[in-house]
N, C-alpha and C positions, 0 to 999 in steps of 0.2 A: 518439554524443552529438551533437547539434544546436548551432546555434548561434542568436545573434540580434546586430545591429546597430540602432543608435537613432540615426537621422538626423532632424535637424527636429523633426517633428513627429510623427514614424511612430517604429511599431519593427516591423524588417523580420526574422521569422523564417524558418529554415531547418531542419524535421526533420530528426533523425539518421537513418540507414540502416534501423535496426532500432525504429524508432518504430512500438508499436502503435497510433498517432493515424495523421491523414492522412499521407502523405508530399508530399503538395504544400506548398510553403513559403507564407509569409500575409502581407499588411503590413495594421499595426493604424493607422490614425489615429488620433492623441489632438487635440483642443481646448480649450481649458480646465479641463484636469485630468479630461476624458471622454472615451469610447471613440465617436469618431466615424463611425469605421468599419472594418470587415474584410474586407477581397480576399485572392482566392488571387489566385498568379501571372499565370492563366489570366484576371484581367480580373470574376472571378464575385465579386460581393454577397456572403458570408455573414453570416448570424444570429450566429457563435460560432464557436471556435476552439478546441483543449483542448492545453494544452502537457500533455508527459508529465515529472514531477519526475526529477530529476538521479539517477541509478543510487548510490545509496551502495556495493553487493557485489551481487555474483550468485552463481552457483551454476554451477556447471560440471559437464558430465559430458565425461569427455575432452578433447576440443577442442571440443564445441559449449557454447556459453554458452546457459544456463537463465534464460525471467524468470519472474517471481512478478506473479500480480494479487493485488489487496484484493480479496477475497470479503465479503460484506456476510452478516450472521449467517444471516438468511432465507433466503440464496440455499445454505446449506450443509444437505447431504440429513441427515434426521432421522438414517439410519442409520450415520453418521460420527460426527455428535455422540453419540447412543448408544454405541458401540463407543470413542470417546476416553475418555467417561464411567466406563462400565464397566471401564476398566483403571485412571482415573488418582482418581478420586474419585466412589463412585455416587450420593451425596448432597448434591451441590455445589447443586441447585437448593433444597435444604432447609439449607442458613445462609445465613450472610454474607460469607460468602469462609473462612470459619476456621470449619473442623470444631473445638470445642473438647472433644469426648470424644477426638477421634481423637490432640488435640494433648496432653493432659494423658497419653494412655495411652502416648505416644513419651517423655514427660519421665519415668513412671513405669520404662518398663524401661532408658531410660538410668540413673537414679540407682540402681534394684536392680543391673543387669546391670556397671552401672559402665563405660558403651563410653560414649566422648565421640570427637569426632573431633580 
């Protein structure tokens, strides 16, 4: 995890280890309630800067720690969405979130079968 410090008029960040962003640290200028400016340490101008959000849980496999990105729907290959489809609901693109044949046919054989959890 990274840190940051806010001196002045600056806020002076520092990536964590494992930061898929830069790892060179940045200082923002603010004035007036704006982004005045961004330097790396290194003295260089940048356009922008991208902090990576606070780690809520990861995922572990043994002793290596696992990260997760956001994949954006588009960037996910047809053949995945096909195949989650095809096992969890084939018809999901034909409602509205609620299969309602599919709902009323679980209510019918709970009240015949008489299973309730």
């Amino acid at each position: 995890m990274g840190s940051y410090r806010v001196t002045g008029g600056s806020i002076q960040i520092e990536p964590g280890p494992g930061s898929y962003h830069s790892p060179e640290p940045a200082t923002i200028r603010i004035h007036d309630g704006q982004v005045e400016s961004i330097a790396g340490n290194s003295g260089s101008q940048l356009q922008a800067y991208e902090l990576e959000p606070e780690m809520i849980t990861s995922l572990s496999e043994g002793d290596q720690r696992s990260k997760r990105q956001v994949v954006k729907y588009n960037d996910i290959p047809k053949v995945l969405i096909d195949a989650v489809l095809a096992i969890e609901d084939r018809k999901f693109f034909e409602h509205n979130g609620i299969n309602f044949g599919r709902f009323a046919e679980a209510v019918w054989i709970d009240v015949v079968r008489q299973k309730h959890p």
